[in-house]
N, C-alpha and C positions, 0 to 999 in steps of 0.2 A: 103429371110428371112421370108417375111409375109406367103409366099406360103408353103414352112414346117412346119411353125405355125398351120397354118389353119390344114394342114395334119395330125399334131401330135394330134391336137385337136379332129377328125372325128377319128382317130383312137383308141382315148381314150373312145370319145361317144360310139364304137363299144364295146370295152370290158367291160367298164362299163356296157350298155346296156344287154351284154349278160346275167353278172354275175347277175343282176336285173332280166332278164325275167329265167331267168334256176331257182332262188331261187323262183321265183311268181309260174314257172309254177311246180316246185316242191311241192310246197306247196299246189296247187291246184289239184295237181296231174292229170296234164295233160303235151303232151309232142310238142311242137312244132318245134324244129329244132333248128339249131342254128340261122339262121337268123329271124326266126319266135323271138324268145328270144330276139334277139337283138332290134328287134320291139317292141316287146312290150316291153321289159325294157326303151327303151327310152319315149315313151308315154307312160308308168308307171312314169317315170320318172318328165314327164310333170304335169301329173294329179297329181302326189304326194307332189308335187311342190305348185301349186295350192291351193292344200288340204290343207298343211298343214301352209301355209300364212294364209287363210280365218279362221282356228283355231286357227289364234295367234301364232304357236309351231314353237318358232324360230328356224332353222336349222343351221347351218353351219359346214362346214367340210366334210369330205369325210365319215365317218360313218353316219350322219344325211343323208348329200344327198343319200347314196345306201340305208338305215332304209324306208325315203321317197318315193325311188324310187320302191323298192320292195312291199310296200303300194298299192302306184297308179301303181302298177302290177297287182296287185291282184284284187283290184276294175275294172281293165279293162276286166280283166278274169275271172270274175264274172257276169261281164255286156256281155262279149260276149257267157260264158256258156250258160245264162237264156234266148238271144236271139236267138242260135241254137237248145235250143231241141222246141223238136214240143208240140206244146200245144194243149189242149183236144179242141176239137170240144163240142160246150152248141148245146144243141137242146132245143128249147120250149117244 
């Protein structure tokens, strides 16, 4: 019984995740895959979590948690945008 618990539960984390990182990476307009998605919507998910505790902005429920999650989507894919492009070389 605990062990298809646990299961339904990762499998939930998986859809939910996706539908978080496909609307983050929509938005951002970039395109990472499905599992790419599902990644990041879970640590979107994390971060938005986070976020929005240290704001005060109480959540709950399944529309708060994906609203959150697509947040700290976005913020991750923001942070990870601005550390892959390449930045100008300063010369003196």
């Amino acid at each position: 019984m605990v062990g298809s618990a646990l299961l339904g539960a990762i499998v939930l984390w998986i859809i939910f995740g996706a539908i978080a990182g496909w609307a983050a990476s929509s938005l951002m307009g970039v395109s990472e895959g499905f599992w790419g998605n599902v990644l990041i919507g879970i640590v979107g998910a994390i971060i938005g979590g986070v976020l929005f505790s240290m704001l005060g902005i109480a959540h709950g429920g399944l529309l708060w948690s994906l609203l959150s999650a697509i947040v700290g989507a976005v913020i991750l894919l923001a942070i990870v945008g601005a550390l892959r492009r390449p930045h100008a070389i300063m010369t003196p």
